[in-house]
Backbone as XML, in Angstrom:
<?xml version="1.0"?>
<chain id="A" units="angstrom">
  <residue number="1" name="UNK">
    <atom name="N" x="-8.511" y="-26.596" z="-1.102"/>
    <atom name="CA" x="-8.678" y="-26.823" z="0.315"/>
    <atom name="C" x="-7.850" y="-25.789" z="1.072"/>
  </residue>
  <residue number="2" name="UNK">
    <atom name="N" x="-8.569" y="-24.959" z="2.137"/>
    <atom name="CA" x="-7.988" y="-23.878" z="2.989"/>
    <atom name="C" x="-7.193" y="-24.238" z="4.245"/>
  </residue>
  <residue number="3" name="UNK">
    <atom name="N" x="-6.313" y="-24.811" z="4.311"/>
    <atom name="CA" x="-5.508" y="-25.775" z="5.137"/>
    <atom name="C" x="-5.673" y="-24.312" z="6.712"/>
  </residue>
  <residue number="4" name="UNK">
    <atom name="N" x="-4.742" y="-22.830" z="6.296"/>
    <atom name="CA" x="-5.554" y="-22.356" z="7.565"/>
    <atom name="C" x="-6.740" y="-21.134" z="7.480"/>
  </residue>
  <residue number="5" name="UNK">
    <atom name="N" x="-7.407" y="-21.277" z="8.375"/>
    <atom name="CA" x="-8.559" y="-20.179" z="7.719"/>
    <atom name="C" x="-8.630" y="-19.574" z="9.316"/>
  </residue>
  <residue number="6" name="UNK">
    <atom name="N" x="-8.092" y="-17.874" z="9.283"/>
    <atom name="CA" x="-8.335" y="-17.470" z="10.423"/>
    <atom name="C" x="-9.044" y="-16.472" z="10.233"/>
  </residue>
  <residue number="7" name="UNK">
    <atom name="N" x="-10.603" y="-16.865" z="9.749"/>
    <atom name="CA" x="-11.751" y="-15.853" z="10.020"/>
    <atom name="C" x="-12.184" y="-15.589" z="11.326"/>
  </residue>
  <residue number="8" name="UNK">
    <atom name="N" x="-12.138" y="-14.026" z="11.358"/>
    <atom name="CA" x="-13.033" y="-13.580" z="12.548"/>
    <atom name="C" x="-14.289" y="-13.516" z="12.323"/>
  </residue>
  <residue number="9" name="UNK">
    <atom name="N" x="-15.255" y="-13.936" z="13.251"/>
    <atom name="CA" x="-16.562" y="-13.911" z="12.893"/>
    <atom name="C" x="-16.745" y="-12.174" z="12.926"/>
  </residue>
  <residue number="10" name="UNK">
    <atom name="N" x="-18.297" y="-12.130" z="12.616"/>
    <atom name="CA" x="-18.329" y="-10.666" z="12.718"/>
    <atom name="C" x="-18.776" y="-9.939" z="13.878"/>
  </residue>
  <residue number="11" name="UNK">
    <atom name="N" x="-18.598" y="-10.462" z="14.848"/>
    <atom name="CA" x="-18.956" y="-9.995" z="16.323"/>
    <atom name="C" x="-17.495" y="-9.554" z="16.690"/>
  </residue>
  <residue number="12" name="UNK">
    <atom name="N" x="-16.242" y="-10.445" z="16.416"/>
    <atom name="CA" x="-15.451" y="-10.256" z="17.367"/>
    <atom name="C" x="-14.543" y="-9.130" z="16.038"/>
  </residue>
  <residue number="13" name="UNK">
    <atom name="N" x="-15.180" y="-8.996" z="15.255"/>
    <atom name="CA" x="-14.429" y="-7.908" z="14.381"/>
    <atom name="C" x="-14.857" y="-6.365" z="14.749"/>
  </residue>
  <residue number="14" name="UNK">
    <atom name="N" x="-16.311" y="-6.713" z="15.279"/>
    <atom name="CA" x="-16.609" y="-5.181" z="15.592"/>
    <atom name="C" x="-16.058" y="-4.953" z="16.684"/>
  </residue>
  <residue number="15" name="UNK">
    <atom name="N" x="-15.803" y="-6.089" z="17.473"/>
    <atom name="CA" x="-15.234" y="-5.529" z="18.998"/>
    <atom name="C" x="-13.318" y="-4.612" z="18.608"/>
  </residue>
  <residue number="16" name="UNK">
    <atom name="N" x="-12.979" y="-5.595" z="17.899"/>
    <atom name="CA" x="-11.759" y="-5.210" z="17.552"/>
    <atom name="C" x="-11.787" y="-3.721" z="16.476"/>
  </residue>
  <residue number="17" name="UNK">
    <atom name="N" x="-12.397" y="-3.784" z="16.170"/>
    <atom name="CA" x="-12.976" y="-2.257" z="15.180"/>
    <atom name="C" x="-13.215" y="-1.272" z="16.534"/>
  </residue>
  <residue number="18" name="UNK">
    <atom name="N" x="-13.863" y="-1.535" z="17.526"/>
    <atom name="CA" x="-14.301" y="-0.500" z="18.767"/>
    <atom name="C" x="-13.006" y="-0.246" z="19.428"/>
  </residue>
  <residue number="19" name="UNK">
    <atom name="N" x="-12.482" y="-1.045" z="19.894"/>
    <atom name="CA" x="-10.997" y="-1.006" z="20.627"/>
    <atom name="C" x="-10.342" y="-0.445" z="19.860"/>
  </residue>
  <residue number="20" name="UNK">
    <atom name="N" x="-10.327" y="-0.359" z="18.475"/>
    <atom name="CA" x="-9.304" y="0.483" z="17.734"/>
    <atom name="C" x="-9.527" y="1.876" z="17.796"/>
  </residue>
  <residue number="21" name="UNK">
    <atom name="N" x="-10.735" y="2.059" z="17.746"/>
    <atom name="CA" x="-11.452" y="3.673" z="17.723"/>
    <atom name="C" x="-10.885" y="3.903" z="19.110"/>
  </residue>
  <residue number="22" name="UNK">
    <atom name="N" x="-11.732" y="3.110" z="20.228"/>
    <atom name="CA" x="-11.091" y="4.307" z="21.876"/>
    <atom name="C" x="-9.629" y="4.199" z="21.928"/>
  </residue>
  <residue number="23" name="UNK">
    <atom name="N" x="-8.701" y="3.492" z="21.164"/>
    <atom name="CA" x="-7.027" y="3.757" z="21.494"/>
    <atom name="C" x="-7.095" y="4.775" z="20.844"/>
  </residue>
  <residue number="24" name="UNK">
    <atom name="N" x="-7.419" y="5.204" z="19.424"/>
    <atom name="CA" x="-7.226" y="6.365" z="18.783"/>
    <atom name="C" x="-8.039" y="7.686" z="19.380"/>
  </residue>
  <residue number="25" name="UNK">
    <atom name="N" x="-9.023" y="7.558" z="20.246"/>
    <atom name="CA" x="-9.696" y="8.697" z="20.661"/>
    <atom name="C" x="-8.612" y="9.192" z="21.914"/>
  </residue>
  <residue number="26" name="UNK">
    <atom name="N" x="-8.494" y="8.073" z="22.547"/>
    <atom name="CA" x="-7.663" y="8.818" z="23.561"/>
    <atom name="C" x="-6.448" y="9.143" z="23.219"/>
  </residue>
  <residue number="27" name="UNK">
    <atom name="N" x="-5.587" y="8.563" z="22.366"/>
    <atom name="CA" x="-4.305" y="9.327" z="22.032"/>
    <atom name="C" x="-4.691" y="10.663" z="21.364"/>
  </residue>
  <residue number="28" name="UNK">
    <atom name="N" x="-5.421" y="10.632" z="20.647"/>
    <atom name="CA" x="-5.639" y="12.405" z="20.351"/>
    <atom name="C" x="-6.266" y="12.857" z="21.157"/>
  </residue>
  <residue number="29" name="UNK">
    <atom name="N" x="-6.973" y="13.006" z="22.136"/>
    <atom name="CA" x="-7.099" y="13.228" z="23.458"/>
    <atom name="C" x="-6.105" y="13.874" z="23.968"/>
  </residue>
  <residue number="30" name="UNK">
    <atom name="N" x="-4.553" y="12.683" z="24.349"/>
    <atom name="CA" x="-3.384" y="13.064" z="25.190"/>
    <atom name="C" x="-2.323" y="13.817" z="24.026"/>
  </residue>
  <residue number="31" name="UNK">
    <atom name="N" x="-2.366" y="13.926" z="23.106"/>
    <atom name="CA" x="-1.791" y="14.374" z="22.570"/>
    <atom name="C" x="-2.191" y="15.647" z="22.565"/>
  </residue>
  <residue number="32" name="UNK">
    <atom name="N" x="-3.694" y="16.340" z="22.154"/>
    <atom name="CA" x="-4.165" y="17.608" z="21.719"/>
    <atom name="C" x="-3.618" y="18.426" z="23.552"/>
  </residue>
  <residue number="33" name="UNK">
    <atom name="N" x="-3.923" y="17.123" z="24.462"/>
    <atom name="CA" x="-3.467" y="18.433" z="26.291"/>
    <atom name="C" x="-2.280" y="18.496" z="25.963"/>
  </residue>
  <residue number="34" name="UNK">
    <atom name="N" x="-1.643" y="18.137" z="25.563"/>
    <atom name="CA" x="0.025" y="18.267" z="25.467"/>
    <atom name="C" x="-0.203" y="18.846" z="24.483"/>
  </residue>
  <residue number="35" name="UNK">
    <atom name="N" x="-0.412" y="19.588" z="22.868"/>
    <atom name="CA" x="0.101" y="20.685" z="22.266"/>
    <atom name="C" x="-0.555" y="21.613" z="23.121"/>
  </residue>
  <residue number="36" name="UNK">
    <atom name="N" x="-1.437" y="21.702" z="24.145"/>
    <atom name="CA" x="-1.850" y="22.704" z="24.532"/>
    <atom name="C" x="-1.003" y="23.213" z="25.904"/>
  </residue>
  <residue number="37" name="UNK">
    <atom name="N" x="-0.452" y="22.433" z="26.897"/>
    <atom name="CA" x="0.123" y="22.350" z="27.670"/>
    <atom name="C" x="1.933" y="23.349" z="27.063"/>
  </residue>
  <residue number="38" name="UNK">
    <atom name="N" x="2.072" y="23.147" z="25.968"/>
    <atom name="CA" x="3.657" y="23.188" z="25.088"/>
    <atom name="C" x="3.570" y="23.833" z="24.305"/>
  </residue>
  <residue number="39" name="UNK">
    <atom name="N" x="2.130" y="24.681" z="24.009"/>
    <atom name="CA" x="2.213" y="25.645" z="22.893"/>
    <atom name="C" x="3.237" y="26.445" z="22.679"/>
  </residue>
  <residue number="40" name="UNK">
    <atom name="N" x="3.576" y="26.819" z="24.049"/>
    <atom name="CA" x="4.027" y="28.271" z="24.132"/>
    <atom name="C" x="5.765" y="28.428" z="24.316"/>
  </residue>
  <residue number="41" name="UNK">
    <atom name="N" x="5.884" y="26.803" z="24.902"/>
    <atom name="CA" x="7.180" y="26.850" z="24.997"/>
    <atom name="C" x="8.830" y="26.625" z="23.604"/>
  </residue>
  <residue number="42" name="UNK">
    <atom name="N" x="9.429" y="27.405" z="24.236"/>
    <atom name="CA" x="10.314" y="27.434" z="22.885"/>
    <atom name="C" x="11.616" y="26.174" z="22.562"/>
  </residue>
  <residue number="43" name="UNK">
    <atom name="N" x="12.051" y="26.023" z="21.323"/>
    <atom name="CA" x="12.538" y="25.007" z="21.074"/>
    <atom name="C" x="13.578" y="24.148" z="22.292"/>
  </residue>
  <residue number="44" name="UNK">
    <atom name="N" x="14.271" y="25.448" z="22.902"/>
    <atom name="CA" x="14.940" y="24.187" z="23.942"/>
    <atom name="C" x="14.403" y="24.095" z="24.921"/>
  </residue>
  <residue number="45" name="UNK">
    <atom name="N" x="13.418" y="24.324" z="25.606"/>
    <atom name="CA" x="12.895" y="23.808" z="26.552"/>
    <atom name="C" x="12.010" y="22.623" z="25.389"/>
  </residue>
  <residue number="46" name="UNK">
    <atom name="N" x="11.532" y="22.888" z="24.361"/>
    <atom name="CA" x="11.419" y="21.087" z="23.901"/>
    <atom name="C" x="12.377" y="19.932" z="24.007"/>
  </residue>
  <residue number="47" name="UNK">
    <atom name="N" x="13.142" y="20.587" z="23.662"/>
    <atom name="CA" x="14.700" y="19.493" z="23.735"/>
    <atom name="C" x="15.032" y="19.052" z="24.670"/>
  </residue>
  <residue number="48" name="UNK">
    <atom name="N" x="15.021" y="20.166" z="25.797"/>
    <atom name="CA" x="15.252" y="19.687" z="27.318"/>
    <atom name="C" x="14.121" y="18.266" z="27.655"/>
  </residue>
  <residue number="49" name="UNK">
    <atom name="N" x="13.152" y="18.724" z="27.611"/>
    <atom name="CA" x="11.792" y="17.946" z="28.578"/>
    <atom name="C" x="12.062" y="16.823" z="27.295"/>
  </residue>
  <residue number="50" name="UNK">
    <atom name="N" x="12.166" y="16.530" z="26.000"/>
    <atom name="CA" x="12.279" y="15.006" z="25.789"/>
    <atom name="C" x="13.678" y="14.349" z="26.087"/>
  </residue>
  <residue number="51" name="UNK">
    <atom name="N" x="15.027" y="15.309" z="26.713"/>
    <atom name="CA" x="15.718" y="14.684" z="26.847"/>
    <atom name="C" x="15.808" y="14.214" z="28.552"/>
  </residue>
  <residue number="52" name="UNK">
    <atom name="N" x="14.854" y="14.930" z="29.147"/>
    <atom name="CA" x="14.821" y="14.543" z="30.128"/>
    <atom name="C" x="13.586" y="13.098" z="30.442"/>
  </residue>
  <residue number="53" name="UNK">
    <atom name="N" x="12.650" y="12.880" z="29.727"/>
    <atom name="CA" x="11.548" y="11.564" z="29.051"/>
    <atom name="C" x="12.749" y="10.698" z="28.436"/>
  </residue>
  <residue number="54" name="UNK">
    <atom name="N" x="13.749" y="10.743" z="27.699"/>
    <atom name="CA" x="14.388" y="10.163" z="27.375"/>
    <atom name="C" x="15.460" y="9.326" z="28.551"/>
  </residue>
  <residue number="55" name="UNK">
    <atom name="N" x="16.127" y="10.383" z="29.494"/>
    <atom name="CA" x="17.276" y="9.414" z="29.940"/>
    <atom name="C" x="16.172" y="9.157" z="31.586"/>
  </residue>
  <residue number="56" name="UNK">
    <atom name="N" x="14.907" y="9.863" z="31.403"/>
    <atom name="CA" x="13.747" y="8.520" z="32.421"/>
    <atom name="C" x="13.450" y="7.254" z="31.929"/>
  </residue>
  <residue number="57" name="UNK">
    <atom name="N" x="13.006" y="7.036" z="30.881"/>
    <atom name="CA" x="12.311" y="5.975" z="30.556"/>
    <atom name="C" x="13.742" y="4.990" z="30.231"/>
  </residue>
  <residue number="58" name="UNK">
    <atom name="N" x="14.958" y="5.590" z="29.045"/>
    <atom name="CA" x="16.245" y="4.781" z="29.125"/>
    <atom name="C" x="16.391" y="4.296" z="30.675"/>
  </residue>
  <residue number="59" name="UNK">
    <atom name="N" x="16.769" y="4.932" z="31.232"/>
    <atom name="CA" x="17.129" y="4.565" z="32.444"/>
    <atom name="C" x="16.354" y="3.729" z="33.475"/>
  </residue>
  <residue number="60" name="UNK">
    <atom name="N" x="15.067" y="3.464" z="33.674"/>
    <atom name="CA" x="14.495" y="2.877" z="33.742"/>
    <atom name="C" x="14.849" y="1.563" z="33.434"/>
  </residue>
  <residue number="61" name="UNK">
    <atom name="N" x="14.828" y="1.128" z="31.913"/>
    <atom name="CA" x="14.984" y="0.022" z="31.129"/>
    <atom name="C" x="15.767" y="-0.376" z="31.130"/>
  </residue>
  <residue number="62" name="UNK">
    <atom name="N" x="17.617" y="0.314" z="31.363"/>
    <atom name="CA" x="18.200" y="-0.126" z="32.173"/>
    <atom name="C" x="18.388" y="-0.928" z="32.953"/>
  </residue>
  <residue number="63" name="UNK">
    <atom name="N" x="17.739" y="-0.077" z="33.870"/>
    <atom name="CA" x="17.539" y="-0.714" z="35.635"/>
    <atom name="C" x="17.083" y="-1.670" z="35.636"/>
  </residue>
  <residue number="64" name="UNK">
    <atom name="N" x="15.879" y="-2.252" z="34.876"/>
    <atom name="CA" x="15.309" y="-3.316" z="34.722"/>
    <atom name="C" x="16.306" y="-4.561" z="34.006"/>
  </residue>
  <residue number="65" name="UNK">
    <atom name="N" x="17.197" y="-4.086" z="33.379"/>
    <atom name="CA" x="17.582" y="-5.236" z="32.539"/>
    <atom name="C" x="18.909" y="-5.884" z="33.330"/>
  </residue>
  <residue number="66" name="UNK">
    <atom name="N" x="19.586" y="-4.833" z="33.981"/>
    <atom name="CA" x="20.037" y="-5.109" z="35.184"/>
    <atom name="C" x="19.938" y="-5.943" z="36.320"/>
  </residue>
  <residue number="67" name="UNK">
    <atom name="N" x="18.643" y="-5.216" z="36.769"/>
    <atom name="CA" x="18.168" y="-6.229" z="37.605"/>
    <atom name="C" x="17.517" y="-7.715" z="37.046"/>
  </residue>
  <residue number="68" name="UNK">
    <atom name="N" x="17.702" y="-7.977" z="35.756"/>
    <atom name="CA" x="17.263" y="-8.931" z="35.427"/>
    <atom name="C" x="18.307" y="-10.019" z="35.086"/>
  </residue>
  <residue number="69" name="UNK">
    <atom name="N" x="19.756" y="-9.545" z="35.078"/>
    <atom name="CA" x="20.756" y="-10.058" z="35.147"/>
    <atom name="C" x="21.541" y="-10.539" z="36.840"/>
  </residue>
  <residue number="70" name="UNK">
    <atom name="N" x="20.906" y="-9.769" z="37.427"/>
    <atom name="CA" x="21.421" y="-9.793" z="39.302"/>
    <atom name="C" x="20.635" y="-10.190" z="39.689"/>
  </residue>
</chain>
């Protein structure tokens, strides 16, 4: 006896099979404009621009957790 049985039927598997494909189309999408956008640039201006994505988005999350304490 199968006490839990969490079959997806096969409708809602293809939907979830489709949604998986367009997340993956568009991240290689945003990824391929960005090696193209960064081809050219040299290692510290890489370093720079993720450390500057870095203390945005940190900081951000921060702010939020902050304000979630005040």
């Amino acid at each position: 006896m199968k006490v839990f049985q969490n079959k997806l039927n096969t409708r809602q598997s293809r939907i979830g099979i489709r949604i998986g494909r367009r997340i993956t189309v568009v991240q290689r999408v945003i990824a391929d404009k960005l090696n193209r956008e960064t081809q050219h640039w040299n290692g510290a201006s890489k370093w720079l621009m993720l450390a500057m994505i870095c203390l945005l988005f940190g900081g951000g999350s921060l702010w939020l957790l902050i304000r979630a304490w005040y």
